[in-house]
C-alpha positions in Angstrom: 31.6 103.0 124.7 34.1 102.4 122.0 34.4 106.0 120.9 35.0 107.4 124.6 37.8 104.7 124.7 39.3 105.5 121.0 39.4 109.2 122.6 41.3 108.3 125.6 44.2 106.4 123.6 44.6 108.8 120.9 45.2 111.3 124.0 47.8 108.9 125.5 49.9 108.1 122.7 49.6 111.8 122.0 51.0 112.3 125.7 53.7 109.9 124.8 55.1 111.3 121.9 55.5 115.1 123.8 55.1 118.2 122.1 58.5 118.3 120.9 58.8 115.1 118.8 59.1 115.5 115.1 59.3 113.0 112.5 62.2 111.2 111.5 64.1 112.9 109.0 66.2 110.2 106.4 69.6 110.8 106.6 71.7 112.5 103.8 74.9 112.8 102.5 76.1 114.6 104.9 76.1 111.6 107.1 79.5 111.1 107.5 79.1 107.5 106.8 76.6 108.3 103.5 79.9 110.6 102.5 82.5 107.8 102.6 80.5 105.8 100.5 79.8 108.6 98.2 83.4 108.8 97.4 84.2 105.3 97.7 81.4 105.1 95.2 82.9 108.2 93.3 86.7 107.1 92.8 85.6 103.4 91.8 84.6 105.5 88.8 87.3 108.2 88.9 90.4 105.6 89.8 89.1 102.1 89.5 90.1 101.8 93.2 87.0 102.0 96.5 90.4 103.8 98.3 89.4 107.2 97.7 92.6 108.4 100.0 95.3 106.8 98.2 94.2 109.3 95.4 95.1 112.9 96.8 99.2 112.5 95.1 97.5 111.1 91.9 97.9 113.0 88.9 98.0 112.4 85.0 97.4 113.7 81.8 94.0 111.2 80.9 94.1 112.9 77.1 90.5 114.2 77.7 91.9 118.0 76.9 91.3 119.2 79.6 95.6 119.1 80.8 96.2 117.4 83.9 93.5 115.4 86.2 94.7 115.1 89.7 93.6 114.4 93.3 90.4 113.2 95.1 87.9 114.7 92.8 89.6 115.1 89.6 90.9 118.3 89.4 92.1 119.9 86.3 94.5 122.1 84.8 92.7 123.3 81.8 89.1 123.6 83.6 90.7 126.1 86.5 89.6 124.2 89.5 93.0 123.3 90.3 94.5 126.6 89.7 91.7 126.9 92.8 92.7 124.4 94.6 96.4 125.6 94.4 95.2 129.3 95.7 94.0 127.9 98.4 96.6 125.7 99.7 99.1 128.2 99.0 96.8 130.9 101.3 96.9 128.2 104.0 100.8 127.3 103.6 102.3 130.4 102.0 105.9 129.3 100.7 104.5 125.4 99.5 105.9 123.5 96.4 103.0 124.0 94.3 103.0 128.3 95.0 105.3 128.7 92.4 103.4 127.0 90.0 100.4 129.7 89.7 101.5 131.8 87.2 101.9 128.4 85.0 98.3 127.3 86.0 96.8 130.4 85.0 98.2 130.3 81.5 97.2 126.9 80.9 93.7 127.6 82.6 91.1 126.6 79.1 93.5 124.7 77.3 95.3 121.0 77.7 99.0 122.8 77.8 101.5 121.4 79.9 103.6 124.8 79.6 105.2 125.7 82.8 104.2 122.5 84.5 105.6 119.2 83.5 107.7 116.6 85.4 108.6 119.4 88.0 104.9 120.2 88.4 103.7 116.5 88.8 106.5 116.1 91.7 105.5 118.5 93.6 102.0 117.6 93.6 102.7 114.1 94.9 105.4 115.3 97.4 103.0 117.9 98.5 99.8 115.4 99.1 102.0 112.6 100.7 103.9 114.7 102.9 101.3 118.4 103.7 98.2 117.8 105.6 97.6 121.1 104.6 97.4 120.1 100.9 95.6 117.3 102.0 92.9 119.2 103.7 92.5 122.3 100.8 91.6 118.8 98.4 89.2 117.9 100.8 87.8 121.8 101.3 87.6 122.7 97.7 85.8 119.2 97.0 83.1 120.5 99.2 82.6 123.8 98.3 82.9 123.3 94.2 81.1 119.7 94.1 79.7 118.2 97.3 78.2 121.1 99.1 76.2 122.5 95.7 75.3 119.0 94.5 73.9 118.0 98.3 72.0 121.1 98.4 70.3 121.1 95.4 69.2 117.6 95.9 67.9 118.6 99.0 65.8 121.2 97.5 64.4 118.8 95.0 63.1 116.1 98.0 65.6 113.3 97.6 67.3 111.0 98.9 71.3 109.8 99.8 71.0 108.4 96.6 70.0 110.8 94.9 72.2 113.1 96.3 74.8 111.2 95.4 73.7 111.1 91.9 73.9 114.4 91.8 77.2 114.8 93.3 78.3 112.6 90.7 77.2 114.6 87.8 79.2 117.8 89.2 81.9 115.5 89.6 81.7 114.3 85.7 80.4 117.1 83.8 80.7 120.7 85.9 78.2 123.1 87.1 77.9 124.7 84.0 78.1 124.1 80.1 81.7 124.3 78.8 83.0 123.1 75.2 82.2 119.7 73.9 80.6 119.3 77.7 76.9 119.8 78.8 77.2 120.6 82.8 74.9 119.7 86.1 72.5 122.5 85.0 71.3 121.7 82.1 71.4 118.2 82.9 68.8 119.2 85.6 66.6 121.0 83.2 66.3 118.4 80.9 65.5 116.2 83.4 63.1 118.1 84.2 61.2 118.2 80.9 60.0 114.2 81.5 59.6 113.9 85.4 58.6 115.9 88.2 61.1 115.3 91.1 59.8 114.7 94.6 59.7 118.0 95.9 57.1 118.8 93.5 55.3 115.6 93.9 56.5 113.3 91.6 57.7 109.6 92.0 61.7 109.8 93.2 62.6 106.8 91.7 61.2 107.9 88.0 62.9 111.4 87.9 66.2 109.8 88.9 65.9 107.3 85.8 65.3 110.6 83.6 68.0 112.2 85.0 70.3 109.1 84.4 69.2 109.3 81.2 70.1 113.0 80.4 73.1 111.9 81.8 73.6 109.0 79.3 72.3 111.3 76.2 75.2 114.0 77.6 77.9 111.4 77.8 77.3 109.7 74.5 77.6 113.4 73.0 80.8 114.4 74.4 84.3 113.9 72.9 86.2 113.4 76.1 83.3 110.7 77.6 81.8 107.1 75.8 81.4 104.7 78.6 78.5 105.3 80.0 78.8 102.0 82.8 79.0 104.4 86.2 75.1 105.4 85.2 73.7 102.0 83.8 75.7 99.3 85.8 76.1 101.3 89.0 73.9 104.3 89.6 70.7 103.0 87.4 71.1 99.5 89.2 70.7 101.5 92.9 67.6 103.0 91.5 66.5 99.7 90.2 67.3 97.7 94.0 65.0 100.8 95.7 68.2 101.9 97.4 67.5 105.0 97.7 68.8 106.0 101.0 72.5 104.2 99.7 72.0 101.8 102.1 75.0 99.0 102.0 75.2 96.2 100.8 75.9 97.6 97.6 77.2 95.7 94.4 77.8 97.6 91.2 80.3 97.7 88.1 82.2 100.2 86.6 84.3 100.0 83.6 83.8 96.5 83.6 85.4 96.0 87.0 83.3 94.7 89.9 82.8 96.4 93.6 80.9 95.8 96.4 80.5 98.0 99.9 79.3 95.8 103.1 77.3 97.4 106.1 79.4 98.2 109.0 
Protein backbone atom coordinates (compact mmCIF):
# COMPACT_ATOMS: atom_id res chain seq x y z
CA UNK A 1 0.00 0.00 0.00
CA UNK A 2 2.70 2.49 0.71
CA UNK A 3 4.10 2.57 -2.81
CA UNK A 4 0.55 3.11 -4.56
CA UNK A 5 0.26 6.03 -1.99
CA UNK A 6 3.99 7.47 -2.56
CA UNK A 7 2.78 7.35 -6.37
CA UNK A 8 -0.32 9.39 -5.88
CA UNK A 9 1.64 12.29 -3.98
CA UNK A 10 4.56 12.53 -6.18
CA UNK A 11 1.61 13.03 -8.95
CA UNK A 12 0.04 15.84 -6.81
CA UNK A 13 2.79 17.87 -5.96
CA UNK A 14 3.78 17.44 -9.54
CA UNK A 15 0.13 18.77 -10.44
CA UNK A 16 0.83 21.66 -8.10
CA UNK A 17 3.95 22.89 -9.37
CA UNK A 18 2.36 23.12 -13.33
CA UNK A 19 4.31 22.55 -16.26
CA UNK A 20 5.55 25.90 -16.36
CA UNK A 21 7.37 26.33 -13.08
CA UNK A 22 11.09 26.63 -13.15
CA UNK A 23 13.46 26.88 -10.40
CA UNK A 24 14.37 29.89 -8.70
CA UNK A 25 17.07 31.65 -10.29
CA UNK A 26 19.49 33.81 -7.55
CA UNK A 27 19.38 37.18 -8.32
CA UNK A 28 22.39 39.21 -9.85
CA UNK A 29 23.75 42.36 -10.25
CA UNK A 30 21.56 43.44 -12.34
CA UNK A 31 19.06 43.66 -9.52
CA UNK A 32 18.66 47.09 -9.29
CA UNK A 33 19.07 46.93 -5.56
CA UNK A 34 22.34 44.32 -5.93
CA UNK A 35 23.65 47.44 -8.38
CA UNK A 36 23.28 50.19 -5.71
CA UNK A 37 25.18 48.35 -3.46
CA UNK A 38 27.78 47.42 -5.99
CA UNK A 39 28.57 51.01 -6.26
CA UNK A 40 28.03 52.02 -2.85
CA UNK A 41 30.48 49.15 -2.26
CA UNK A 42 32.64 50.50 -5.33
CA UNK A 43 33.14 54.29 -4.34
CA UNK A 44 33.77 53.42 -0.51
CA UNK A 45 36.94 52.25 -2.36
CA UNK A 46 37.07 54.78 -5.16
CA UNK A 47 36.06 58.03 -2.81
CA UNK A 48 35.97 57.00 0.74
CA UNK A 49 32.33 58.00 0.71
CA UNK A 50 29.02 55.01 0.34
CA UNK A 51 27.39 58.30 -1.77
CA UNK A 52 28.26 57.06 -5.10
CA UNK A 53 26.14 60.20 -6.67
CA UNK A 54 27.84 63.02 -5.08
CA UNK A 55 30.85 61.75 -7.22
CA UNK A 56 29.80 62.40 -10.94
CA UNK A 57 31.54 66.48 -10.69
CA UNK A 58 34.55 64.87 -8.85
CA UNK A 59 37.72 65.10 -10.56
CA UNK A 60 41.51 65.18 -9.65
CA UNK A 61 44.84 64.49 -10.62
CA UNK A 62 45.45 61.23 -7.83
CA UNK A 63 49.42 61.22 -9.19
CA UNK A 64 48.78 57.53 -10.30
CA UNK A 65 49.95 58.66 -14.17
CA UNK A 66 47.38 58.02 -15.49
CA UNK A 67 46.29 62.33 -15.77
CA UNK A 68 43.06 63.09 -14.43
CA UNK A 69 40.47 60.57 -12.43
CA UNK A 70 37.01 61.85 -12.53
CA UNK A 71 33.39 60.76 -12.04
CA UNK A 72 31.36 57.68 -10.91
CA UNK A 73 33.78 55.11 -12.05
CA UNK A 74 37.01 56.71 -12.27
CA UNK A 75 37.55 57.82 -15.43
CA UNK A 76 40.80 58.94 -16.82
CA UNK A 77 42.50 61.17 -19.02
CA UNK A 78 45.56 59.26 -19.90
CA UNK A 79 43.69 55.61 -20.09
CA UNK A 80 41.07 57.18 -22.92
CA UNK A 81 37.90 56.22 -21.32
CA UNK A 82 37.07 59.64 -20.60
CA UNK A 83 37.98 60.90 -23.94
CA UNK A 84 34.96 58.15 -24.40
CA UNK A 85 32.89 59.33 -22.08
CA UNK A 86 33.30 63.01 -23.47
CA UNK A 87 32.29 61.61 -27.24
CA UNK A 88 29.50 60.50 -25.94
CA UNK A 89 28.01 63.20 -24.01
CA UNK A 90 28.94 65.55 -26.61
CA UNK A 91 26.91 63.10 -29.36
CA UNK A 92 24.00 63.43 -26.90
CA UNK A 93 24.37 67.37 -26.24
CA UNK A 94 26.22 68.68 -29.22
CA UNK A 95 27.55 72.29 -28.23
CA UNK A 96 28.30 71.14 -24.23
CA UNK A 97 31.24 72.62 -22.10
CA UNK A 98 33.32 69.66 -22.23
CA UNK A 99 33.01 69.36 -26.56
CA UNK A 100 35.67 71.62 -26.87
CA UNK A 101 37.96 69.81 -24.89
CA UNK A 102 38.38 66.69 -27.36
CA UNK A 103 41.13 67.65 -29.25
CA UNK A 104 42.99 68.18 -25.71
CA UNK A 105 41.86 64.69 -24.54
CA UNK A 106 43.06 62.95 -27.49
CA UNK A 107 46.53 64.30 -27.15
CA UNK A 108 46.83 63.47 -23.65
CA UNK A 109 45.21 60.00 -24.27
CA UNK A 110 48.56 57.39 -22.85
CA UNK A 111 50.14 59.93 -20.91
CA UNK A 112 49.49 61.91 -17.35
CA UNK A 113 49.58 65.52 -19.35
CA UNK A 114 47.50 68.06 -18.35
CA UNK A 115 48.11 69.96 -21.78
CA UNK A 116 45.04 71.61 -23.04
CA UNK A 117 43.01 70.75 -19.96
CA UNK A 118 43.76 72.37 -16.65
CA UNK A 119 41.68 74.63 -14.37
CA UNK A 120 39.29 75.45 -17.45
CA UNK A 121 38.91 71.71 -18.06
CA UNK A 122 38.22 70.70 -14.34
CA UNK A 123 35.29 73.57 -14.33
CA UNK A 124 33.61 72.45 -16.82
CA UNK A 125 33.49 69.02 -15.76
CA UNK A 126 31.93 69.93 -12.42
CA UNK A 127 29.52 72.56 -14.00
CA UNK A 128 28.65 70.08 -16.50
CA UNK A 129 27.74 67.00 -13.94
CA UNK A 130 25.96 69.34 -11.38
CA UNK A 131 23.99 71.18 -13.82
CA UNK A 132 23.47 68.39 -17.40
CA UNK A 133 21.44 65.33 -16.79
CA UNK A 134 22.74 64.52 -19.91
CA UNK A 135 26.31 64.34 -18.63
CA UNK A 136 25.02 62.72 -15.87
CA UNK A 137 23.40 59.95 -17.70
CA UNK A 138 26.57 59.31 -20.51
CA UNK A 139 28.66 58.63 -16.82
CA UNK A 140 26.11 56.29 -15.92
CA UNK A 141 25.89 54.66 -19.85
CA UNK A 142 29.58 54.38 -20.34
CA UNK A 143 29.91 52.73 -16.77
CA UNK A 144 27.81 50.09 -18.06
CA UNK A 145 29.02 49.29 -21.28
CA UNK A 146 33.09 49.62 -20.45
CA UNK A 147 32.79 48.03 -16.73
CA UNK A 148 29.43 46.72 -15.39
CA UNK A 149 27.93 45.09 -18.40
CA UNK A 150 31.32 42.94 -19.39
CA UNK A 151 32.24 42.27 -15.76
CA UNK A 152 28.36 40.98 -15.03
CA UNK A 153 28.47 38.90 -17.96
CA UNK A 154 31.42 37.17 -17.61
CA UNK A 155 30.60 36.29 -14.08
CA UNK A 156 27.60 34.99 -15.29
CA UNK A 157 29.23 32.72 -17.64
CA UNK A 158 31.51 31.40 -14.94
CA UNK A 159 28.30 30.28 -12.50
CA UNK A 160 28.51 32.97 -9.82
CA UNK A 161 26.99 34.85 -7.72
CA UNK A 162 26.12 38.89 -6.84
CA UNK A 163 29.11 38.60 -5.13
CA UNK A 164 31.05 37.47 -7.36
CA UNK A 165 29.90 39.56 -9.89
CA UNK A 166 30.69 42.25 -7.99
CA UNK A 167 34.11 41.11 -7.55
CA UNK A 168 34.55 41.13 -10.83
CA UNK A 169 33.07 44.38 -11.56
CA UNK A 170 35.51 45.59 -9.21
CA UNK A 171 38.54 44.36 -10.93
CA UNK A 172 37.53 46.22 -14.26
CA UNK A 173 36.91 49.00 -12.14
CA UNK A 174 40.75 48.81 -10.64
CA UNK A 175 42.87 47.34 -13.19
CA UNK A 176 41.04 47.49 -16.99
CA UNK A 177 39.98 44.82 -19.36
CA UNK A 178 43.23 44.44 -20.60
CA UNK A 179 47.08 44.64 -19.72
CA UNK A 180 48.46 48.19 -19.99
CA UNK A 181 51.96 49.48 -18.54
CA UNK A 182 52.97 48.88 -15.01
CA UNK A 183 49.08 47.35 -14.85
CA UNK A 184 47.96 43.64 -15.20
CA UNK A 185 44.07 43.96 -16.43
CA UNK A 186 40.70 41.71 -15.66
CA UNK A 187 41.96 39.15 -18.24
CA UNK A 188 44.75 38.02 -17.09
CA UNK A 189 43.68 38.33 -13.70
CA UNK A 190 40.95 35.64 -14.74
CA UNK A 191 43.48 33.33 -16.27
CA UNK A 192 45.60 33.21 -13.41
CA UNK A 193 42.91 32.54 -11.38
CA UNK A 194 42.18 30.03 -13.26
CA UNK A 195 45.49 28.06 -12.92
CA UNK A 196 44.51 27.09 -8.91
CA UNK A 197 40.58 26.77 -8.94
CA UNK A 198 37.95 25.75 -11.14
CA UNK A 199 35.00 28.25 -10.98
CA UNK A 200 31.49 27.07 -10.56
CA UNK A 201 30.44 26.80 -14.02
CA UNK A 202 32.89 24.09 -14.42
CA UNK A 203 32.14 22.46 -11.17
CA UNK A 204 34.34 23.76 -8.74
CA UNK A 205 33.61 25.20 -5.14
CA UNK A 206 32.50 29.21 -5.69
CA UNK A 207 33.78 30.24 -2.66
CA UNK A 208 37.49 28.74 -3.37
CA UNK A 209 37.92 30.26 -6.86
CA UNK A 210 36.83 33.69 -5.59
CA UNK A 211 39.71 33.49 -2.82
CA UNK A 212 42.21 32.64 -5.88
CA UNK A 213 40.94 35.29 -7.78
CA UNK A 214 41.36 37.72 -4.69
CA UNK A 215 44.57 36.58 -4.60
CA UNK A 216 45.69 37.30 -8.27
CA UNK A 217 44.26 40.29 -7.44
CA UNK A 218 46.51 40.92 -4.30
CA UNK A 219 49.75 39.46 -6.26
CA UNK A 220 48.68 42.29 -9.23
CA UNK A 221 48.23 45.08 -6.86
CA UNK A 222 51.44 44.56 -4.84
CA UNK A 223 53.22 44.59 -8.36
CA UNK A 224 51.95 47.79 -9.66
CA UNK A 225 53.45 51.30 -9.31
CA UNK A 226 50.29 53.24 -9.11
CA UNK A 227 48.52 50.57 -6.40
CA UNK A 228 49.96 49.21 -2.60
CA UNK A 229 46.90 49.02 -0.47
CA UNK A 230 45.57 46.03 -1.06
CA UNK A 231 42.52 46.56 1.96
CA UNK A 232 39.34 46.75 -0.65
CA UNK A 233 40.37 42.77 -1.40
CA UNK A 234 41.39 41.57 2.23
CA UNK A 235 39.17 43.73 4.58
CA UNK A 236 36.24 44.03 2.27
CA UNK A 237 35.79 41.67 -0.57
CA UNK A 238 37.82 38.52 1.05
CA UNK A 239 35.76 39.17 4.39
CA UNK A 240 32.23 38.69 2.04
CA UNK A 241 33.73 35.47 0.83
CA UNK A 242 34.69 34.59 4.32
CA UNK A 243 30.71 35.51 5.97
CA UNK A 244 29.27 33.07 2.83
CA UNK A 245 27.74 36.18 1.38
CA UNK A 246 27.71 35.38 -1.67
CA UNK A 247 24.55 36.63 -3.00
CA UNK A 248 25.76 40.37 -1.33
CA UNK A 249 23.07 40.13 0.92
CA UNK A 250 23.00 43.26 3.54
CA UNK A 251 23.95 43.61 6.37
CA UNK A 252 27.34 44.10 5.27
CA UNK A 253 30.31 45.54 7.33
CA UNK A 254 33.75 45.96 5.66
CA UNK A 255 36.89 48.45 5.72
CA UNK A 256 38.59 50.12 3.24
CA UNK A 257 41.58 52.19 3.64
CA UNK A 258 41.31 51.89 7.17
CA UNK A 259 37.92 53.56 7.25
CA UNK A 260 34.87 51.64 8.38
CA UNK A 261 31.30 51.06 6.41
CA UNK A 262 28.41 49.25 6.90
CA UNK A 263 25.16 48.70 4.44
CA UNK A 264 21.69 47.72 6.36
CA UNK A 265 18.86 45.64 4.60
CA UNK A 266 16.07 47.76 3.44
Amino acid sequence: MLRPLLALVLLALAACAGPDRKPAVAVGLDDPAKKEVAMQLVSSAENSSLDWKAQYKYIEDIGDGRGYTAGIIGFCSGTGDMLALVKRYTKARPGNALAPFLPALRAVKGSDSHQGLGRPFTDAWARAATSDPAFRAAQDAERDRVYFTPAVRQAERDGLGALGQFIYYDAYVMHGQGDSKGSIGFTTLRKNALRTAEPPARGGDEAAYLNAFLDARVEAIRHEPSHTDTSRIETAQRVFVREGRLGLEPPLSWKVYGDSYRIDPK
